[in-house]
Structure formats: C-alpha cells, structure tokens
PAKEVO-140810 format. One record per residue (C-alpha): x, y, z. Coordinates in steps of 0.001 Angstrom, whole numbers, plus 500000, padded with zeros to 6 digits. Layout:
+--------+--------+--------+
!     c1 !     c2 !     c3 !
+--------+--------+--------+
!      X !      Y !      Z !
...
+--------+--------+--------+
This chain:
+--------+--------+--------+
!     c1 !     c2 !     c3 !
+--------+--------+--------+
! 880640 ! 620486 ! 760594 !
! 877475 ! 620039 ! 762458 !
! 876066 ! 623553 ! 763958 !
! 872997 ! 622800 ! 765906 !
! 870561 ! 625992 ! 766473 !
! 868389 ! 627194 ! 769124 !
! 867036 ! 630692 ! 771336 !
! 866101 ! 631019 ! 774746 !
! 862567 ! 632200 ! 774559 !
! 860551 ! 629674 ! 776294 !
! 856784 ! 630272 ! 776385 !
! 856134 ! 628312 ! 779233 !
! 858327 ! 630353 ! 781584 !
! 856479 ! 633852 ! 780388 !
! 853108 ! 632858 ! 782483 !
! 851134 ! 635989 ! 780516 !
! 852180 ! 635011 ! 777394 !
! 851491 ! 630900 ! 777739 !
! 848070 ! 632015 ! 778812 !
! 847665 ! 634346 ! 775545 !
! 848657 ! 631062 ! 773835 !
! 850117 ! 632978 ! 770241 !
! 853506 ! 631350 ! 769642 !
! 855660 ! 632812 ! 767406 !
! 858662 ! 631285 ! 766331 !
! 862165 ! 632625 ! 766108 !
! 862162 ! 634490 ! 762769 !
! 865616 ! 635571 ! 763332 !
! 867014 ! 632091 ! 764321 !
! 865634 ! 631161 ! 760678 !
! 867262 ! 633537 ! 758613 !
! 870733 ! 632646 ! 760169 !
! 869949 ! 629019 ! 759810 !
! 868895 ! 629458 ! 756261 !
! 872194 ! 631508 ! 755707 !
! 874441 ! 628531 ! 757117 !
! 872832 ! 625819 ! 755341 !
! 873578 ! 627538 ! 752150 !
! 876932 ! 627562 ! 752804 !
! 876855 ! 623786 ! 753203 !
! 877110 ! 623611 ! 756800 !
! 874582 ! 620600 ! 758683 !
! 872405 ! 622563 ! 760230 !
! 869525 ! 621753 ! 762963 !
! 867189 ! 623394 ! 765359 !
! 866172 ! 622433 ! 768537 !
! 862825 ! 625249 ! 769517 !
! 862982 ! 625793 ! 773021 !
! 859087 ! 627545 ! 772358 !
! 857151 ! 624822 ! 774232 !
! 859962 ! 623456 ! 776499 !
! 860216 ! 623408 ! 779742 !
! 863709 ! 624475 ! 780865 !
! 866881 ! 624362 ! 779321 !
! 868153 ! 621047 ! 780613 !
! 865670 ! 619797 ! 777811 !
! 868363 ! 620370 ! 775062 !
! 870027 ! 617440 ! 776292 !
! 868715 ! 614581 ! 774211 !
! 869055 ! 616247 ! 771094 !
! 872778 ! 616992 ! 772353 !
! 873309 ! 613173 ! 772795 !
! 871662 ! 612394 ! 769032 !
! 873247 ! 614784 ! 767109 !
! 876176 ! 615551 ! 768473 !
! 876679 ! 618908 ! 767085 !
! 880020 ! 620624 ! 767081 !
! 878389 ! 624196 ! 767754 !
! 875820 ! 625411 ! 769798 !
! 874297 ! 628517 ! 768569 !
! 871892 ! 629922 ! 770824 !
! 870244 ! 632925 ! 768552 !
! 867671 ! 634529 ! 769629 !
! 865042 ! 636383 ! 767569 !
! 865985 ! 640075 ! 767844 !
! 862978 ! 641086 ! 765777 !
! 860385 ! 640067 ! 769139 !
! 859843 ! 642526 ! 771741 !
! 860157 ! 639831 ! 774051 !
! 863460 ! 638576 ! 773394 !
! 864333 ! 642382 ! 773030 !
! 863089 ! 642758 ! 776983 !
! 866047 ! 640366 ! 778173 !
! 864206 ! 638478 ! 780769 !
! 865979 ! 636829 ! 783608 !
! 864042 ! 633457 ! 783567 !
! 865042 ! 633599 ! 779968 !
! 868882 ! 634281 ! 780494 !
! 868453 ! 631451 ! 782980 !
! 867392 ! 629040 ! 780581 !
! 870580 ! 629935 ! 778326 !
! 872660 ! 629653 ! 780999 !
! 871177 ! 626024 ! 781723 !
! 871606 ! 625169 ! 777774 !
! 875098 ! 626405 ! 777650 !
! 876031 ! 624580 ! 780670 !
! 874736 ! 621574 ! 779263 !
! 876492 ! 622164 ! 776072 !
! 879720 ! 622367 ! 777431 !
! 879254 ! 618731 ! 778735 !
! 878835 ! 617081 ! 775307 !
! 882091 ! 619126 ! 774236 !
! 880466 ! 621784 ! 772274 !
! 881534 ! 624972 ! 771322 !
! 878664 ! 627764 ! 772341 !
! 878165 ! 630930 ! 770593 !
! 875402 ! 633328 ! 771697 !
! 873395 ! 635760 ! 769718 !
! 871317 ! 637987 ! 771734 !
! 870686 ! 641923 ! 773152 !
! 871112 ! 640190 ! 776432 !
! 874228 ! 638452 ! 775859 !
! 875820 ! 641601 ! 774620 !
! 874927 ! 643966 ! 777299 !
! 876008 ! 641092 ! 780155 !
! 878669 ! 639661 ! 778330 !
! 880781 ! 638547 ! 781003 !
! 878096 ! 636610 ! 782970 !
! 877414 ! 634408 ! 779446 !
! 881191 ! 633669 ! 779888 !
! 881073 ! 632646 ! 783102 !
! 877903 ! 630476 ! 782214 !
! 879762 ! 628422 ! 779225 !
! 879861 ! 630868 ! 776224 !
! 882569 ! 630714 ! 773999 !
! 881924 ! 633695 ! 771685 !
! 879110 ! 635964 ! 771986 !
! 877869 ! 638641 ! 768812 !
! 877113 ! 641844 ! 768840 !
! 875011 ! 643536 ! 766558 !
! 873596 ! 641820 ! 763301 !
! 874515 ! 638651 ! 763956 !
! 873573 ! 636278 ! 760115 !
! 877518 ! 636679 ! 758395 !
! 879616 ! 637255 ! 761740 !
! 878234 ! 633725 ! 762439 !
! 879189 ! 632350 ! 759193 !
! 882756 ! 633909 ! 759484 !
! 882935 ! 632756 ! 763229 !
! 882175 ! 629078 ! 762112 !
! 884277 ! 629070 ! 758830 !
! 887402 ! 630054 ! 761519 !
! 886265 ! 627391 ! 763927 !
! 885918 ! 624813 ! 761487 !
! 889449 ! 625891 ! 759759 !
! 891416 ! 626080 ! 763455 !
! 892932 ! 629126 ! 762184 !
! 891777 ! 631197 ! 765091 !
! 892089 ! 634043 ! 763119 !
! 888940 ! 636064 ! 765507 !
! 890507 ! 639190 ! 765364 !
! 889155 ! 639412 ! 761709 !
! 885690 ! 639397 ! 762599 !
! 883487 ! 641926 ! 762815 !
! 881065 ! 642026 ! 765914 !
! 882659 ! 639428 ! 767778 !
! 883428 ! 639771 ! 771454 !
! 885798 ! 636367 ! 773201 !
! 888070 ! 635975 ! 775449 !
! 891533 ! 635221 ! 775273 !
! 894303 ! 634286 ! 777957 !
! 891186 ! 635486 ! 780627 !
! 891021 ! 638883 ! 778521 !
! 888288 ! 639994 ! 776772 !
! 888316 ! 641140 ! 773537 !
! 886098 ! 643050 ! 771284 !
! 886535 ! 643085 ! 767514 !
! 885729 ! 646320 ! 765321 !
! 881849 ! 646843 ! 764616 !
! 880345 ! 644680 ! 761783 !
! 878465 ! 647463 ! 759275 !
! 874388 ! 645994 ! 759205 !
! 873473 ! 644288 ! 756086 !
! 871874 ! 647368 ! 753426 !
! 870385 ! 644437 ! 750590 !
! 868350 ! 642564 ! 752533 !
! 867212 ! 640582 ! 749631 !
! 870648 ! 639135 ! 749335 !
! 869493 ! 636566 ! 752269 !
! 867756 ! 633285 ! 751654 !
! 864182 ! 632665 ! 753090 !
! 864226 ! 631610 ! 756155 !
! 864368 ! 628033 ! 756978 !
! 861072 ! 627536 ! 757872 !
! 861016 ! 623621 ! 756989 !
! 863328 ! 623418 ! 760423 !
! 860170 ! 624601 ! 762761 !
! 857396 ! 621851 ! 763699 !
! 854780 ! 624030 ! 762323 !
! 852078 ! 621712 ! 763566 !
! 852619 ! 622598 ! 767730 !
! 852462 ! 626590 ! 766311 !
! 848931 ! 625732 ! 764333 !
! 847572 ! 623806 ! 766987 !
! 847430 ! 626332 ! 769718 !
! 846781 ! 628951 ! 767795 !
! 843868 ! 627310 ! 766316 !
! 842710 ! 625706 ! 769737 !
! 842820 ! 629462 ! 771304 !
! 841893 ! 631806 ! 768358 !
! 841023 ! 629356 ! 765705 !
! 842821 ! 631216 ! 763032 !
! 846468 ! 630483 ! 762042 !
! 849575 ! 633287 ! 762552 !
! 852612 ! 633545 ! 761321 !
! 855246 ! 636113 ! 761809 !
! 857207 ! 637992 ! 759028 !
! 859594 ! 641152 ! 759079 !
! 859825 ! 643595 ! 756344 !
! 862712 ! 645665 ! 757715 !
! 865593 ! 646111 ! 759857 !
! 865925 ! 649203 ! 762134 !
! 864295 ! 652228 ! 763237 !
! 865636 ! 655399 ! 761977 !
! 864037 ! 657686 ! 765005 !
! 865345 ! 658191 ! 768057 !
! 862600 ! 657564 ! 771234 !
! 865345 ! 658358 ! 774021 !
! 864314 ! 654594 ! 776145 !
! 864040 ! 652650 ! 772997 !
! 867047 ! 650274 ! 772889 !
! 869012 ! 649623 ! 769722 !
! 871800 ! 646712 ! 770644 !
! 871271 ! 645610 ! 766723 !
! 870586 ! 647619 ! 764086 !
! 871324 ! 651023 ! 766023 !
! 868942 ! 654083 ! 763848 !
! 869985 ! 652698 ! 760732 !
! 866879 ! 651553 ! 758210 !
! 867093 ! 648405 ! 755913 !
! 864143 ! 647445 ! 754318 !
! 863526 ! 644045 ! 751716 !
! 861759 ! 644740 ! 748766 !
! 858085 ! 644422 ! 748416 !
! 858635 ! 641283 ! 745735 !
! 860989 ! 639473 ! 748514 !
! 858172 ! 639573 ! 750479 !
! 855004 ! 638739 ! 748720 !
! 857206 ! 635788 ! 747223 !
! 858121 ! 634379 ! 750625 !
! 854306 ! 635332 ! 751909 !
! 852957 ! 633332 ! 748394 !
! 855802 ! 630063 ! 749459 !
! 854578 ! 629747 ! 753193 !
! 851236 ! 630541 ! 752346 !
! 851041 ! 627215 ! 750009 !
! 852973 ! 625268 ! 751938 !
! 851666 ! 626084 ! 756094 !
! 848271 ! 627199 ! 754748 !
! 848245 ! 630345 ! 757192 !
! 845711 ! 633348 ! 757381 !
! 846913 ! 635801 ! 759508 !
! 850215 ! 637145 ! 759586 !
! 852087 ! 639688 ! 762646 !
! 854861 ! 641593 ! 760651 !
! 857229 ! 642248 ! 763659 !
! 858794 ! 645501 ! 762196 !
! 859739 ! 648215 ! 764501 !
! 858104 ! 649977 ! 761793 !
! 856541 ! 648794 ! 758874 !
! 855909 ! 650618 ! 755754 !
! 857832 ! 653762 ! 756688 !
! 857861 ! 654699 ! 752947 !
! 854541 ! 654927 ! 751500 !
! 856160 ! 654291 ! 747967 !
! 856504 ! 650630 ! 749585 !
! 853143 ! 650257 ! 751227 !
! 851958 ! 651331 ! 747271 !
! 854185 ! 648515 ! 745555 !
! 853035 ! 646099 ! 748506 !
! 849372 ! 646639 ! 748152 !
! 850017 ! 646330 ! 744062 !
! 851760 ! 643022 ! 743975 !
! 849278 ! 641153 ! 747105 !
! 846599 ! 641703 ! 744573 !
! 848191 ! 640627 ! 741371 !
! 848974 ! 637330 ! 743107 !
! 845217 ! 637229 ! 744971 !
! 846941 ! 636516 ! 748184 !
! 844469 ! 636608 ! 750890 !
! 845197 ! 637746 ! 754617 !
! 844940 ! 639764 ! 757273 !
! 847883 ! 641263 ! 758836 !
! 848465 ! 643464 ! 762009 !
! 851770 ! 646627 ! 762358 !
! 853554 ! 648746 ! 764336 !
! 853783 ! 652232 ! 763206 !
! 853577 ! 655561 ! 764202 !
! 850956 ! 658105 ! 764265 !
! 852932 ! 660746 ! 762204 !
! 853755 ! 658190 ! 759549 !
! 850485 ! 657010 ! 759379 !
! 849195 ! 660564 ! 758227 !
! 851656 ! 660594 ! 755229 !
! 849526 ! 660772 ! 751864 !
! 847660 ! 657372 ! 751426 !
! 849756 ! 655520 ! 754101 !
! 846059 ! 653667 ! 755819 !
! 844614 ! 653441 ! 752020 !
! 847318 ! 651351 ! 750989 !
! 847421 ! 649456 ! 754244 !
! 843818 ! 648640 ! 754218 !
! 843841 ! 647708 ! 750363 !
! 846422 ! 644854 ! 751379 !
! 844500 ! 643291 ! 754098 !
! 845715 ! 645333 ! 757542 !
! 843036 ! 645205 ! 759896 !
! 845056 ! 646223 ! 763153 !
! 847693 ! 649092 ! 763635 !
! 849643 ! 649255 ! 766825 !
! 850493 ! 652922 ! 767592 !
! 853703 ! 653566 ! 769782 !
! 851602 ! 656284 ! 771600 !
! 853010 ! 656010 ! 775119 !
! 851407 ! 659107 ! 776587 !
! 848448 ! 661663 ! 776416 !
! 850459 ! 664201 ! 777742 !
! 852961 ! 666014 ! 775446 !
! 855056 ! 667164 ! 778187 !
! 856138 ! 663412 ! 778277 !
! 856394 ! 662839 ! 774582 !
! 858665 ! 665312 ! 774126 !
! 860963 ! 664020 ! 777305 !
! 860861 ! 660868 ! 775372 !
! 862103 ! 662643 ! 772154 !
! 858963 ! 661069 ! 770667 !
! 859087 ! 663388 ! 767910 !
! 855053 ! 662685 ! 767741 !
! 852139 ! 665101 ! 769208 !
! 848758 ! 663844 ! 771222 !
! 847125 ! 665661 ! 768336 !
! 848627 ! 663368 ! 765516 !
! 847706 ! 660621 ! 768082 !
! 844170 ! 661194 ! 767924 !
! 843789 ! 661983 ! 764031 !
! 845640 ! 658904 ! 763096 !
! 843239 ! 656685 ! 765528 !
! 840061 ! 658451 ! 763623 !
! 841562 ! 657952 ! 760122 !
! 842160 ! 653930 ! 760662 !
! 838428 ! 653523 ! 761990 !
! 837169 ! 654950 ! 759272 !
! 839578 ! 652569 ! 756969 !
! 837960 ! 649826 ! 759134 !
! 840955 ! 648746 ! 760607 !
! 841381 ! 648445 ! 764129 !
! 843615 ! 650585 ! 766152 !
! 845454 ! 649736 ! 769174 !
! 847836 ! 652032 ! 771240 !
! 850811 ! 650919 ! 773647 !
! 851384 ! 653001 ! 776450 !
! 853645 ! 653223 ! 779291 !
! 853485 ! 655012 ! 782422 !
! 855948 ! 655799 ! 785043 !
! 858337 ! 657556 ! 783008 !
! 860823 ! 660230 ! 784821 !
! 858833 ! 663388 ! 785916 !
! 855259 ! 661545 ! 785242 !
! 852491 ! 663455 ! 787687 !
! 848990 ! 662551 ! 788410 !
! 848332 ! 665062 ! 785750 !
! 850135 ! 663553 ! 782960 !
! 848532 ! 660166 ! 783686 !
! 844870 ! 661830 ! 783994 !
! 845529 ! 663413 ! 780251 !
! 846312 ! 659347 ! 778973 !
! 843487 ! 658414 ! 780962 !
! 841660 ! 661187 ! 778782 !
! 843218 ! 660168 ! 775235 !
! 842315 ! 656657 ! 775585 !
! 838723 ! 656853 ! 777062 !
! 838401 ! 659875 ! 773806 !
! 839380 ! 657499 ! 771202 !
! 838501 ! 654229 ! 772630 !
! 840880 ! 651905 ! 770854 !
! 840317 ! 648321 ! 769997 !
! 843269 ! 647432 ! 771827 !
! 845496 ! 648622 ! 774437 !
! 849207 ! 647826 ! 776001 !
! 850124 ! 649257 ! 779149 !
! 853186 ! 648781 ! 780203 !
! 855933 ! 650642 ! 782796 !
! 859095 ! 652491 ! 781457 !
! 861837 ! 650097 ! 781338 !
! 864967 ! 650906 ! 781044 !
! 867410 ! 649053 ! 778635 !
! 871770 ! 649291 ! 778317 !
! 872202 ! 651624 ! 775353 !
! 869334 ! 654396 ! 775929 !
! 869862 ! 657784 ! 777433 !
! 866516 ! 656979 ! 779384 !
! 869134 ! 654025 ! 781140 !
! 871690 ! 656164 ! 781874 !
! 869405 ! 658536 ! 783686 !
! 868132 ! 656356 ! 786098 !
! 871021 ! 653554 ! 786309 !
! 871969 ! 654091 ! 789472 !
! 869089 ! 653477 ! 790793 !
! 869225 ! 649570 ! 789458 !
! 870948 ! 648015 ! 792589 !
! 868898 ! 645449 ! 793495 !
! 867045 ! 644363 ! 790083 !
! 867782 ! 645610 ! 786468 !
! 865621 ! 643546 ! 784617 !
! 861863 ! 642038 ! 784653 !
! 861715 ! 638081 ! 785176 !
! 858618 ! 637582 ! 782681 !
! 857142 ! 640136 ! 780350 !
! 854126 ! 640897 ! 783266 !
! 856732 ! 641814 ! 785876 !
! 856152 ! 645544 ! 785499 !
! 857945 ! 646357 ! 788582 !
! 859237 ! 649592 ! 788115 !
! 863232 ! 649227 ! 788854 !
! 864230 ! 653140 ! 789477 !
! 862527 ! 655938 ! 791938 !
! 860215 ! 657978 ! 790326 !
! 857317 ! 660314 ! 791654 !
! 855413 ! 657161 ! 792803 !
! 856648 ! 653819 ! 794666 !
! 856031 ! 650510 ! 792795 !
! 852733 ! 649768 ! 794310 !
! 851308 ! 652755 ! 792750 !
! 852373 ! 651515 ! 789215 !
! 850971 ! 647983 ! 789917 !
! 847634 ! 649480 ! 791337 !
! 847437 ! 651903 ! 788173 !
! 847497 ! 649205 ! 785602 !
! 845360 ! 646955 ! 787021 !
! 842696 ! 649870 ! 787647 !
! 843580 ! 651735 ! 784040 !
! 842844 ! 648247 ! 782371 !
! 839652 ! 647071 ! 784008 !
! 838135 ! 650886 ! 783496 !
! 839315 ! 650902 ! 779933 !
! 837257 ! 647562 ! 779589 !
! 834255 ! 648579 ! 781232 !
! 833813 ! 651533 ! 778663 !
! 834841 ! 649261 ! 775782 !
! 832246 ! 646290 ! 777038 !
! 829658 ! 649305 ! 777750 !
! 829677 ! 650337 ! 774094 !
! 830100 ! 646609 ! 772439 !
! 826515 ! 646449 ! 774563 !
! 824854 ! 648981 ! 773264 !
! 825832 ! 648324 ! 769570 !
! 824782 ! 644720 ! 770071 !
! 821502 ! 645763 ! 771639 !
! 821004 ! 648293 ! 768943 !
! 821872 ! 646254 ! 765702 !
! 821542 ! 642730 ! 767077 !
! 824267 ! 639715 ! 767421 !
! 826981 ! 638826 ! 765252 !
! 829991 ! 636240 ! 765667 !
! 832616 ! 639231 ! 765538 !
! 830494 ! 641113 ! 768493 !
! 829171 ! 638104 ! 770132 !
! 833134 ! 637183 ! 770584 !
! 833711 ! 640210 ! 772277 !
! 830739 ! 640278 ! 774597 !
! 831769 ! 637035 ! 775601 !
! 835710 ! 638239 ! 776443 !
! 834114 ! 641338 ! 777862 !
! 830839 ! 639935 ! 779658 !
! 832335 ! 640313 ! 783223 !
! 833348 ! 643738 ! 783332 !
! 829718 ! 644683 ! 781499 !
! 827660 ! 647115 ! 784175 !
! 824298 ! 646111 ! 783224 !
! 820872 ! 646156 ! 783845 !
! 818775 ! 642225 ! 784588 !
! 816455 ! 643109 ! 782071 !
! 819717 ! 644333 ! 779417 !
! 821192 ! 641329 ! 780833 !
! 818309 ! 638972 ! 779995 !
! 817799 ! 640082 ! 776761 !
! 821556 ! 639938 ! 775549 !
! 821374 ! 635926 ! 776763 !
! 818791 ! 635532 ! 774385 !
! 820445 ! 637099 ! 771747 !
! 823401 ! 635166 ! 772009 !
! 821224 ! 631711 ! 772401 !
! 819770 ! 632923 ! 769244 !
! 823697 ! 632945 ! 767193 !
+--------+--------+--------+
C-alpha cells in the first residue's frame, strides 16, 4: 500500500516568514513517516515548504500513484499551530486534487480538527484528532484490510451515511523513545541548507525534546497533547543529534519544545552526555522565566551550547499575567533576563498586546520592562484567540467576520477590546522601531568604545538605519567597519 505524505505549510504564502528565509521542515510529518515505514508500508513525501500552491502536488500524484494522501502537518511549529487561512487553502487545493487521482485523504492538523466539517466538504476522508503517529497506522492497517472497522480507533473523526462520527479519545504516547527517528532521508536537505546558508550562513535544523505543556496560560491552545508532559530521554536525543549531525553536517539547532528542559535533572543528563560525545552546537529554547530560576537550570543550558532563550513573557504588567493565568511575575521576568546575560546567552522575550482589559497603562509598564532589560530579541505579537482556550470562549462572539489570521504578520486583532485595530497595528510598528533605536543606540556605543567585531559589525549593519547619530559618530563608525 502506497501512503504518500505531505503538510500544508508553504513558506512562500507566509510573506514575513519567506523574507526571514529559515525553513524548517515538518518534524512531525517525519516521525509519522518514520513510524509507517517501519511497519512496511511505501512511504513518500512530497514538502510543500518551497511550493507554490497546492495544485503543485499534482505531478507527484500522477508518478506515484499513492493510495493515501496524508496531509500531516507539524504540530510542534507555532506556525502550523496558528491555523492560517492561506494555509487551509492550500490543503483544500491538495485534497481536491487528491480526490481526482482516486486517493483516499486523511488530515492531521489543529486546523482540521477545530473546522472539521469544512475539510469534509473540501475532499477529506478522515481527519485526526489529537496525537496523530499510531491512529494513522491503525487508520491505514483498516483501509488497507477493507474491514472498515473505524469505530475502533482512537482519535478518529469520519463520516458515515452524511453523519459524523467521533471515536473515543486516543491516550498521548508516555515513552517517547518507543518511536523511530524521524525520517529525515525523505526531506531534500539541500533547498533547507541553501537558504539558510545564503541568508544567515550557518545551517539549522529543528529537533523536539518533548510533548506537551503541563501549565495552563488561559489563550494557549492545546488541540494535541492537552497539559499532559512527555518528554524523550536525554540519550534519544544526543543519539539522533550525533546521526544528523554526521550525516547533514548542521551547526545550529531550534528545539521547538513548548518547553524545553522543564526538569533540570534532564538539562543535567543533557549537558553530561553532549560533552562525552564532543558534539558541537549552538541551540536556541522556549522556556519560562520561573523555570529558568530553578537551581542550575541556565548553568546547564549554557554548558551544552544554548546561546538564546525565548521567554513567554507576554506582559510587563502583572495585572495581565495573572488574567492570563500566567502563573509567572514581572519580577521573575526581569531576574531570569539578568541571570542568562550573565551566562552569555542571549535572551529574547515574546510579547503580546491587546489582551481583554489591556489599558494604556498596562502597555506603558511592557514598554518599561523591555526598554529595562533590553533583550536581544523581541516578538510582538496580538492576542489571538484559538478553539479550545477559555481566552476563545470569552471573546467568540465577537469572531463574525474573521476568526483567523491569513499569514503569521496579519495581527489584526479579531474581537473588540479597549482599542480598535488600527491602534494595535500603529503600536507594533511604533513599539518595534523604538525598541530598535535603543538597541542600535547601545550596539553604537559599545562598538565605538571597544572597536569592531564581525558579531557587532553584523548588528550595526541590521540596525544602521534606525541608529540616531551624530556625522562625525557616523564617519568614524564607516571607518571602522572599512577597517573589518
């Protein structure tokens, strides 16, 4: 039986990210491709990551003539996890397309399950909800039998006689381990080095450590793994890190965690087993400022090459981290920030405005935080509201006319708040471009101070237009950089 892979993340349709240029492929995709194959099932991928629509898929339709379709897309990226409607387009076109070279189509995503019915109407014959790797494997096994025995699967919503139906909840996978690498060997690794060479001339590759997020952030959107917490053992990963590392000859590496390291007993082990195999990379998290401060957390991070943190810190006011059910404080914030600078690793914070109840004053105390600690890197974003989160159900009604972003820089803000829409879109234009003049301001005066070198010079130069200088600062910083 011939199952033919793919996911509906197109770069090319996601304007802000095609100009960032840092591909990363569908991790997910890979594990359930890996898991297929070794049950003997003929198994190929067609990467929609530098396509240009969905009506692409239908060459390798014609040559391989697959039985199923699988579109699966990679739950562990925040941008499959936004459910954008240019993406859910592009499904739509590959499952229409599908249809007409007599496939079967099953659909993996958080946007599939939450608009179900319009996936049906679009050419999906079965659609999974939750953790998708072994409902897929039992779904295929009963296609490929003809038993239709669907009832028996966990996760599974079809429809029969025009009916939907919804099988019983499939309980998430607890060993990780148990699952085979991911089938990397399926992705043309060359089109992912080449940009990311071209553009940042250093080589990325994505890995996840864990499945789930055990806290409970009240617009934070769970479709998969709900608050449970699965994590693979540190050995699992430094194995699979020492394989791709050998074979793709990568140097940098995004582990797409909700939260990585949550147990510092794992961050210790990690840290321990990177050095006795002398791997050598940098890496770059998500965490949170509370875990962060947990005895040697940032010691053991730095020891095994992290040199950038990204801090869910949303807010400098408290009054809105606690109607997020954060569970964090601006205090832990700030401490957290000051510990990973002086672990020389770079901190970054992402931060949303616009949440229910937000006042000018709220927004002045972020403005506050950030311009305090001066992160390497921010993320500024608008509340969003996802299916599944008490922040959605809130503000649901208001959803009439649009309920989701069409590429991750929409940032329209889709319910009524204190401000209109214009406001938000004025505010993070105006937040970013101050936030870069202080940031340029101080890369200046370090540079003039201490002189040029590549890791500054590249910033001045990313930075150089929104530097308020002097001719004569000016003049001497272009001879400085002549001089590198």
């Amino acid at each position: 039986m011939k199952v033919l892979f793919t996911h509906s993340y197109f770069l090319k349709l996601d304007v802000k990210q095609y100009q960032n240029k840092t591909p990363y492929a569908p991790l997910a995709t890979l594990y359930a491709a890996a898991l297929l194959r070794q049950n003997k099932f003929d198994v190929s991928l067609f990467d929609v990551q530098f396509c240009n629509s969905g009506h692409d898929i239908a060459d390798t339709l014609t040559r391989t003539k697959p039985d199923v379709l699988v579109i699966y897309d990679d739950g562990f990226n925040y941008l499959s996890k936004m459910c954008l409607t240019n993406m859910r387009h592009a499904a739509f076109q590959m499952q229409q397309v599908a249809k007409l070279h007599g496939c079967k189509v099953i659909v993996s995503s958080s946007d599939a399950t939450d608009n179900y019915e319009k996936y049906f109407d679009n050419g999906a014959d079965y659609i999974i909800a939750g953790e998708a790797e072994y409902t897929l494997l039992d779904l295929v096994n009963v296609i490929k039998s003809r038993s239709n025995n669907f009832d028996s699967i966990g996760g599974l919503i079809y429809k029969k006689d025009n009916a939907v139906c919804k099988t019983a909840k499939r309980q998430v996978l607890k060993n990780l381990d148990e699952l085979p690498f991911p089938a990397w060997d399926l992705i043309d690794i060359a089109a992912y080095k080449k940009m990311w060479l071209t553009k940042h001339g250093y080589f990325s590759l994505n890995f996840v450590t864990t499945r789930g997020c055990p806290y409970k952030c009240n617009w934070c959107a769970k479709p998969i793994y709900g608050n449970r917490y699965n994590s693979h053992s540190p050995k699992y990963i430094v194995d699979l890190i020492a394989d791709l590392q050998q074979k793709y000859n990568f140097n940098h590496i995004w582990f797409a965690d909700d939260i990585f390291g949550l147990k510092p007993s794992w961050l210790a082990e990690f840290a321990k087993l990177v050095d006795e195999q002398k791997l050598k990379f940098t890496y770059k998290i998500q965490s949170r400022a509370d875990l962060l401060l947990e005895e040697n957390a940032i010691k053991h991070l730095a020891l095994s090459g992290c040199t950038n943190v990204w801090m869910g810190a949303e807010s400098g006011s408290q009054k809105i981290l606690d109607a997020m059910d954060k569970g964090i404080t601006v205090e832990q914030i700030y401490e957290a920030t000051d510990l990973l600078k002086k672990h020389n690793i770079q901190p970054a914070l992402f931060l949303q405005f616009g949440y229910p109840g937000e006042t000018l004053a709220d927004i002045k105390l972020t403005t506050k935080m950030v311009h305090d600690l001066m992160p390497d890197y921010i993320g500024v974003s608008v509340s969003y509201p996802l299916p599944g989160t008490k922040f959605y159900e809130t503000v649901k009604n208001d959803l009439q006319q649009k309920a989701n972003w069409n590429d991750s820089d929409d940032l329209d803000l889709l319910f009524k708040n204190t401000y209109n829409n214009n406001f938000y879109k004025q505010l993070h234009r105006h937040f970013h471009k101050n936030y870069r003049k202080k940031q340029a301001t101080q890369t200046l005066k370090k540079v003039l101070d201490n002189g040029v070198n590549k890791r500054s010079l590249k910033k001045i130069t990313s930075l150089l237009y929104y530097i308020p200088v002097t001719f004569i600062e000016q003049q001497k910083l272009k001879r400085l950089t002549r001089v590198q």
